[in-house]
N, C-alpha and C positions, 0 to 999 in steps of 0.2 A: 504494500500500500504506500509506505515513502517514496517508493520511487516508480510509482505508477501502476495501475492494473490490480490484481485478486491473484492470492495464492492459498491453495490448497495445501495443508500439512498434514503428515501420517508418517507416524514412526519415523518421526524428525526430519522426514525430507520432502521438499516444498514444490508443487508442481504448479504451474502458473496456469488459471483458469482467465476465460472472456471477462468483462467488465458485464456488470448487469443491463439489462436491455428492458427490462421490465420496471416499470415505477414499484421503486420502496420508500416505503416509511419506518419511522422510527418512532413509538410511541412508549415513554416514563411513565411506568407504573409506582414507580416508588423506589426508596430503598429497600430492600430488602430486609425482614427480618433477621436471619439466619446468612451468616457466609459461605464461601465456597467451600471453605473445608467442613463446615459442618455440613451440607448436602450432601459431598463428596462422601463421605463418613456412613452418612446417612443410607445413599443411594449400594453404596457395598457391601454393606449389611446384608443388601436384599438381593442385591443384581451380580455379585460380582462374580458367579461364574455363569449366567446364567446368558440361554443365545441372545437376548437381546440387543446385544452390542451390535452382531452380525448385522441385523437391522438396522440398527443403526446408520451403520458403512452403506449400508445398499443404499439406505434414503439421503445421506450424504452427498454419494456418486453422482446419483438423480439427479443432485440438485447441481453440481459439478458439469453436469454433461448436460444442463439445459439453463444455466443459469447465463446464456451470454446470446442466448435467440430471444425471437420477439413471442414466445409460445407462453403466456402468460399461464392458461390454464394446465400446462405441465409444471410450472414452478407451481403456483398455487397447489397441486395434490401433491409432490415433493413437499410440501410445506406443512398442508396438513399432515401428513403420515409421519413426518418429525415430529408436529406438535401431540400427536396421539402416542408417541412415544414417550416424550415426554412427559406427558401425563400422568404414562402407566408407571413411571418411574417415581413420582411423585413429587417431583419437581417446580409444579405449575401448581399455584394458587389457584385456590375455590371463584374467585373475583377475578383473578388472571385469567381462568377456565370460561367466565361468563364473557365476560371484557372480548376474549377469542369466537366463544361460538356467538356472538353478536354479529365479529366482522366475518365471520361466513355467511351468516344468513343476509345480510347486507352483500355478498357477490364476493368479496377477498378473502386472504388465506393470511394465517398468521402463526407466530410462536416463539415464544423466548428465547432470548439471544443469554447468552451468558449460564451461570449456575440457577438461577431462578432461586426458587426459596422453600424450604420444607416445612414452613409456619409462617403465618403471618397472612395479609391482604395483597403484598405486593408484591410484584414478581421481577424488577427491573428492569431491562429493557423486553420489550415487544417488539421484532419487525413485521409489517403487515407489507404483502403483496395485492395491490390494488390499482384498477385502472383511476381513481378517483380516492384522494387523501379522506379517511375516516373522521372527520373534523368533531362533526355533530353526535358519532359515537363517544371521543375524547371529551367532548367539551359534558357529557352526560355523565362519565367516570371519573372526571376531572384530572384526566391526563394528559402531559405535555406531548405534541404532536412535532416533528422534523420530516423535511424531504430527504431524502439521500438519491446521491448519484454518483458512481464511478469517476474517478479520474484519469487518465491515461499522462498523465502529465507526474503526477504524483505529491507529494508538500513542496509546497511554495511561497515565499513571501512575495504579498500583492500591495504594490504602492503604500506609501506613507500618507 
C-alpha cells in the first residue's frame, strides 16, 4: 500500500493483487471492547484445529481473484461468506450482526475488517461493498461512514 496497489500475504510472502474496482466503504462501529489478543485467545479455544481456517483461505482467494474486476456481485458473496465466517467464529457483535444484515437487505455486502470483538456492541471497522455509500443506515446506528479507493501511486505528500 506505500508504495502503490494491494498485497496479499500468506505465510509471510506477499503477492500483489489488482487495486479494487468496486466502490468501498469504510464504516466505525466503535472501539472495540475486547482486543486482538483476547479474541485471538478466545477464537483458539474453539477453532484452532478445526477446518474452518480452510474456509477461510478459499473465501480469501475469492476475494483475491475478483477483487480488481468491475463484478460487484462476486465480491459482494466473497464478502458475505467471510462475514458468515466470521460470525460463526464469534467474532462479530450482536449490533455489528444487525448493522451487516441491514446492508444486505439494502443491496450491499459487508464484514469486519480487523479482530472484531468477542463482547461488547462494537465491532470496529466494517467495510461495506456497495454501488451507493450506506449513509442513512450509518446515520440510524450512528456510525462514522468513509469512501475508500485504491491508489496506484501509493503515500504521498500533496501540497502545502
Amino acid at each position: 500500500s506505500l508504495h502503490g496497489g494491494c498485497v496479499r500475504f500468506q505465510d509471510g510472502v506477499g503477492e500483489k493483487v489488482a487495486l479494487p474496482s468496486v466502490p468501498i466503504f469504510i464504516v466505525q462501529t466503535g472501539t472495540p471492547d475486547t482486543t486482538t489478543g483476547e479474541c485471538v485467545t478466545q477464537v483458539a479455544g474453539t477453532f484452532e484445529t478445526s477446518g474452518i481456517w480452510d474456509d477461510f483461505e478459499d473465501v480469501t482467494r475469492q476475494m483475491s481473484d475478483v477483487i480488481g474486476s468491475k463484478d460487484i456481485e462476486a465480491m459482494q458473496g466473497a464478502i458475505r461468506q467471510n462475514h458468515q465466517l466470521l460470525t460463526k467464529i464469534g467474532v462479530v457483535p450482536e449490533r455489528v450482526q444487525q448493522f451487516i444484515r441491514d446492508v444486505e437487505q439494502w443491496g450491499g455486502a459487508a464484514k469486519v475488517c480487523g479482530a472484531g470483538a468477542v463482547s461488547g456492541d462494537a465491532g470496529g471497522i466494517v467495510m461495506v461493498i456497495s454501488e451507493t455509500p450506506p449513509v442513512e443506515l450509518c446515520q440510524r446506528y450512528g456510525y462514522e461512514l468513509s469512501a475508500v479507493r485504491g491508489d496506484p501511486l501509493g503515500v504521498r505528500i500533496i501540497g502545502k
